[in-house]
C-alpha positions in Angstrom: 5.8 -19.2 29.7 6.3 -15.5 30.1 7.9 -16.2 33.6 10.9 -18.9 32.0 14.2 -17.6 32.4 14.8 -19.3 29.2 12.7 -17.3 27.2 13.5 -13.9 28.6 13.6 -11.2 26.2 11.7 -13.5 23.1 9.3 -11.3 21.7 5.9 -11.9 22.7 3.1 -11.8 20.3 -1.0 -12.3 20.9 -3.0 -12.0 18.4 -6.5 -11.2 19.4 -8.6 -13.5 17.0 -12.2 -12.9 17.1 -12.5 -9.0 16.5 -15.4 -10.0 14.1 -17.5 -10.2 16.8 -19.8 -8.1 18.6 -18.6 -7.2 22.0 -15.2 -8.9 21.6 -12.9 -8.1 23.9 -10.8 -4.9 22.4 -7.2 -4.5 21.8 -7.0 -1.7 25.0 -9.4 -4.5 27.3 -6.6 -7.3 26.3 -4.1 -5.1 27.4 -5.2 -3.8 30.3 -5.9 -8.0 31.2 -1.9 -8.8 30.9 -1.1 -5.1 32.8 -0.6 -7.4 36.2 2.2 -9.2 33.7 4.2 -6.4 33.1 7.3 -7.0 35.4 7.4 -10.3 33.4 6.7 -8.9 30.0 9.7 -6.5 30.6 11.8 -4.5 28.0 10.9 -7.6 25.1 9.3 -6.8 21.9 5.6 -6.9 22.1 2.2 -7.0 20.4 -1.1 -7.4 20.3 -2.6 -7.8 16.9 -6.4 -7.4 16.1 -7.0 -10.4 13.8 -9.8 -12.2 12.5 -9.1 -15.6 11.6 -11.8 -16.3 9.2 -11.0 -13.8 6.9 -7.6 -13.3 7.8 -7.4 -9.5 8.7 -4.7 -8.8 10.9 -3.1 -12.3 10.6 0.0 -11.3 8.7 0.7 -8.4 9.9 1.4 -10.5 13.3 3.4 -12.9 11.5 5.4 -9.9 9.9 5.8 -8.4 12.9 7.6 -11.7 14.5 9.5 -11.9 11.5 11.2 -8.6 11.7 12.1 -9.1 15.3 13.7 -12.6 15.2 15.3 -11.0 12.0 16.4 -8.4 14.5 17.2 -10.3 17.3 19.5 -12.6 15.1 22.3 -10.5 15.6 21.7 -11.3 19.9 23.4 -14.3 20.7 21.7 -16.4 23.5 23.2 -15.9 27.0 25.2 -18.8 28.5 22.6 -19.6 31.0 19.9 -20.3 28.2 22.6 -22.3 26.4 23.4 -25.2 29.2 
């Protein structure tokens, strides 16, 4: 998904679920793992959020995050290649 032309420029967001857990994989190690993605990551908006999903932590501030960049990004119209 990263590599579509179509969504070039969406803001990317990964929430990294499980930081309850011993010897989870941390927010730095997750980075470092999509490093070799970065010519496709390119100038978008991106994050990755420390969350865990059974008590919540971390959730909403991801889903805030998104929020104020499509709120952002409204004001982008979509190139004419996306749109045909």
């Amino acid at each position: 998904m990263i590599s579509s032309e179509a969504l070039e420029g969406v803001p990317l967001l990964v929430l990294a679920n499980k930081q309850d857990v011993p010897n989870c994989l941390s927010v730095p190690d997750i980075k470092t793992t999509f490093s070799d993605c970065a010519p496709k990551i390119g100038k978008r908006d991106c994050l990755v959020q420390p969350c865990t999903a059974l008590t919540g932590d971390g959730v909403n501030e991801g889903i805030e995050w998104m929020v104020k960049c499509v709120v952002r990004n409204i004001h982008r119209p979509p190139r004419q290649k996306d749109i045909t």
